[in-house]
N, C-alpha and C positions, 0 to 999 in steps of 0.2 A: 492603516494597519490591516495584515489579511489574517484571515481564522480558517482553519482546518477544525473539520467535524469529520470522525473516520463512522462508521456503522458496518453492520453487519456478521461480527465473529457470533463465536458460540461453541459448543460442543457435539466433536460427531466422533464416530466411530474409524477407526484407520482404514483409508479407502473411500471414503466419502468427500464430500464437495462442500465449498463455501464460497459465497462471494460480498467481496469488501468493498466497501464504494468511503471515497473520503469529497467533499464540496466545499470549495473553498469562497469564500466570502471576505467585502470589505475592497479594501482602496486594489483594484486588480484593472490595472492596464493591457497588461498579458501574459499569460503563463507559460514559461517556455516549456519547461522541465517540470515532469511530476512523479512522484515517487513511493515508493513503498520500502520500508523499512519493518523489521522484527529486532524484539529484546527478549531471549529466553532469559528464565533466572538464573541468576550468577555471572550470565554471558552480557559481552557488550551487544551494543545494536550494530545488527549489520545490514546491508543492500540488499535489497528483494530484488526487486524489479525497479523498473525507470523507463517512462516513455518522453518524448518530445514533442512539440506542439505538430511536427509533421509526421507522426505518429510510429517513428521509429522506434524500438524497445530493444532494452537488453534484461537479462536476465542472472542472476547467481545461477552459478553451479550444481548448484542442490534443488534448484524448483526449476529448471529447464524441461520441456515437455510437457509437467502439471500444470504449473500456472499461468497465467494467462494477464497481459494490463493492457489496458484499455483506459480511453476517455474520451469526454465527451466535450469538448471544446466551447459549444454553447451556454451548456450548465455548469462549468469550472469545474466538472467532478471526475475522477481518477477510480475505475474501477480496478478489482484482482479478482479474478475466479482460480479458484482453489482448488484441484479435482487432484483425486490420488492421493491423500492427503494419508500422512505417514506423525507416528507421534512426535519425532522431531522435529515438526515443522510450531508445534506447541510453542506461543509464543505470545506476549502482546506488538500486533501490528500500528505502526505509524505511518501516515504519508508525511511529504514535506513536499516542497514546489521550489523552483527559483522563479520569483514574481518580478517584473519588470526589470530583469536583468540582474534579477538580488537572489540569495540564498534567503529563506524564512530562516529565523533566527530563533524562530519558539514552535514548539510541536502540540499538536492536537491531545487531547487524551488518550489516544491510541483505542483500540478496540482487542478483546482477550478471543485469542484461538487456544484451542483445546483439542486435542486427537488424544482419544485411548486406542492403546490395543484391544 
């Protein structure tokens, strides 16, 4: 079984910076795929970002230029810096992974971002 732990949200002001690290732990052969997801309220979750184990990324439409993922292959953990950060970006963040050629099937607690105007 593998466990995602996300850390690092919080609250800042619109314009400001955050960054999120999630470390996966438990039965991990290799992570191909690692990712980041948001759920604002009311809205479903959608795709942030997503890197690859050969550290390719894509990104959504809406966080293109601010955000930023990364990881660290050593320590199984999947950062996101946050910069430019806009109230709609107001969300609780999740990563996920596909582990050994699998989707994870269960999500971390997420971690809450917060942007005021």
């Amino acid at each position: 079984q593998v466990q995602l732990v996300e850390s690092g949200g919080g609250s800042v002001q619109a314009g400001g910076s955050l960054r999120l690290s999630c470390a996966a732990s438990g039965r991990i052969g290799s992570i191909n795929v690692m990712d980041w997801y948001r759920q604002a309220p009311g809205k479903q979750r959608e795709l942030v970002a997503k890197i690859t184990s050969g550290g390719s990324t894509d990104y959504a439409d809406s966080v293109k230029g601010r955000f930023t993922i990364s990881r660290d292959n050593a320590k199984n953990t999947v950062y996101l810096q946050m910069d430019s950060l806009k109230p709609e970006d107001t969300a609780v963040y999740y990563c996920n992974a596909v582990v050994n050629g699998r989707r994870l099937g269960s999500w971390g607690q997420g971690t809450q971002v917060t942007v005021s105007s």
